[in-house]
N, C-alpha and C positions, 0 to 999 in steps of 0.2 A: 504494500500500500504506500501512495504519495498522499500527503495531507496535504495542505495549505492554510496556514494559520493567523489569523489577526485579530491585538487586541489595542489596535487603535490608542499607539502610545510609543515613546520613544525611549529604547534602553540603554543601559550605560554598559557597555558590555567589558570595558575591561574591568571595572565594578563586579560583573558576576563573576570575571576570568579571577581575581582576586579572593572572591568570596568561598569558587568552588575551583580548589586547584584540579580537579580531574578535568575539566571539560580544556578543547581545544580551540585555543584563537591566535591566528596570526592574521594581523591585518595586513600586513605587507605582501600576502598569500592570499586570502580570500578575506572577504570584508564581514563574513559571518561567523558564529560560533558554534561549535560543536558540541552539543550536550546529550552526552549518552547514559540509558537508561540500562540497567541488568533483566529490571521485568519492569515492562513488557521490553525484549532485547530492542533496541532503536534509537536512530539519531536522529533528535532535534536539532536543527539549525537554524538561530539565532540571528534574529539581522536587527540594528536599530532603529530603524522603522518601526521595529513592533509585528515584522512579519515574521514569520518560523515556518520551517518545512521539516516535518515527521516522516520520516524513511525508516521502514524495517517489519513492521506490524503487519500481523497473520493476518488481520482482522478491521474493520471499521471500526469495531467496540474497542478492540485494543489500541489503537489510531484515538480515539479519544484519549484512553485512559492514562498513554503516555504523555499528550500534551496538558491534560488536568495533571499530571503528578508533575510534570516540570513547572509550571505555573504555579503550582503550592508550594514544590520547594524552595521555589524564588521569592513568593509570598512569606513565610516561613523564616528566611534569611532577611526579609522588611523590603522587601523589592514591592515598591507601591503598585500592584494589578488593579486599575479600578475598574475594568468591564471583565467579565468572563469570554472567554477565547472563541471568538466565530472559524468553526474548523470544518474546511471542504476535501473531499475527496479529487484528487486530481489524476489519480491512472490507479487502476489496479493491473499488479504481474500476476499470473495465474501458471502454474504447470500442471499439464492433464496428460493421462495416460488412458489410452483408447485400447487399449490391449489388444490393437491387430496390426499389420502394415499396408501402409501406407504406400500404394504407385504415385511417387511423384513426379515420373516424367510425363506421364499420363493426366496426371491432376494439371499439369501446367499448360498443358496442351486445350485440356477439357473445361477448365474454371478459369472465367475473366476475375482480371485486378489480381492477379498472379504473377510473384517475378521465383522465376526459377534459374541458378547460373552455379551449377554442383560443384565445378571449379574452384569458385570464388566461396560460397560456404553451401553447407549440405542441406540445409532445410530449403523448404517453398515458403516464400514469402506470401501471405494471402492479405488482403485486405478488403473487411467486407463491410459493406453499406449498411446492414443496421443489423444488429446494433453496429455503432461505428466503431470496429477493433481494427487489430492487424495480429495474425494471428501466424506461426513460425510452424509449419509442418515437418515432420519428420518422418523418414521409411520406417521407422522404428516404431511407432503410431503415437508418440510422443508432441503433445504440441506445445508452444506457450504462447499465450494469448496475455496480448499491451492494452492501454488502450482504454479501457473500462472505467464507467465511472464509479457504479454499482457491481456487487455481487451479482446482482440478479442479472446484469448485462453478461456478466461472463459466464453464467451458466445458460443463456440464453443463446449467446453464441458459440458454446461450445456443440449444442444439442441440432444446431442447426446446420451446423458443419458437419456431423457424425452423420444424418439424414440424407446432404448434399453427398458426402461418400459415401455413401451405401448404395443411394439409386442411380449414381454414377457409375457403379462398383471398381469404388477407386481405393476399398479397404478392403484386406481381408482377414477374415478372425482365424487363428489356429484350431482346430478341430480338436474336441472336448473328450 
């Protein structure tokens, strides 16, 4: 999961780099700060603006729970929060195992918005209109899917790709 987070306010961040010697800031490197979490595992980054981006979480709910615990801990250490954290999902990564293989010289051939170049790297690149993902095929029937904003997007579009190979018969299952 990517979050996106603002709480409309300006932070003093070598202030928190002071306050919490684990987290990582080099302004001469990147103008944000690194705040990492054990549970839920993830890195908050820290800009002073007031904006943060949460990388690493399973989950939506976890995607909260990380940027409410950094927020308290900051809270906590007297770091003045006067709004609570307006937090958006901005991509979820998904990795799905279809447990069959996958033709994808065939899939490339047969399905638009398709970049296939085995050379250059081994998956089919798909990219499908709605929901709006891009979704990385593999002969191994392994895919992952970008792109989402919602869970339910990516299982939406995973269900509709397994459908699209099937009546293609561009998958096939190992016999039971």
């Amino acid at each position: 999961m990517v979050a996106s987070v603002t709480i409309n306010q300006r932070l003093d961040l070598a202030q928190i780099q002071k306050t919490f010697p684990d987290v990582e800031y080099k302004p001469a490197q990147f103008p944000g700060l690194v705040f990492r979490l054990q549970k839920p595992k993830t890195a908050t980054l820290i800009f002073s603006s007031g904006k943060m981006v949460c990388t690493g979480a399973k989950s939506e709910q976890e995607s909260i729970k990380a940027v409410q615990t950094v927020v308290k801990l900051l809270k906590k250490e007297g770091f003045l929060i006067q709004q609570e954290p307006q937090i958006e999902i901005q991509n979820i990564v998904a990795s799905i195992d279809l447990h069959g293989t996958i033709n994808l010289e065939k899939a490339a051939t047969q399905l638009e918005n398709t970049m296939y170049e085995p050379e250059q790297f081994p998956g089919l690149i798909f990219r499908m209109a709605e929901p709006k993902v891009v979704i990385l095929m593999f002969a191994s029937g392994k895919l992952v899917c970008t792109g989402a904003k919602t869970e339910k997007e990516v299982y939406d579009a995973v269900y509709k790709l397994k459908k699209i190979l099937e009546e293609n018969n561009l998958i096939t299952y190992p016999s039971r």
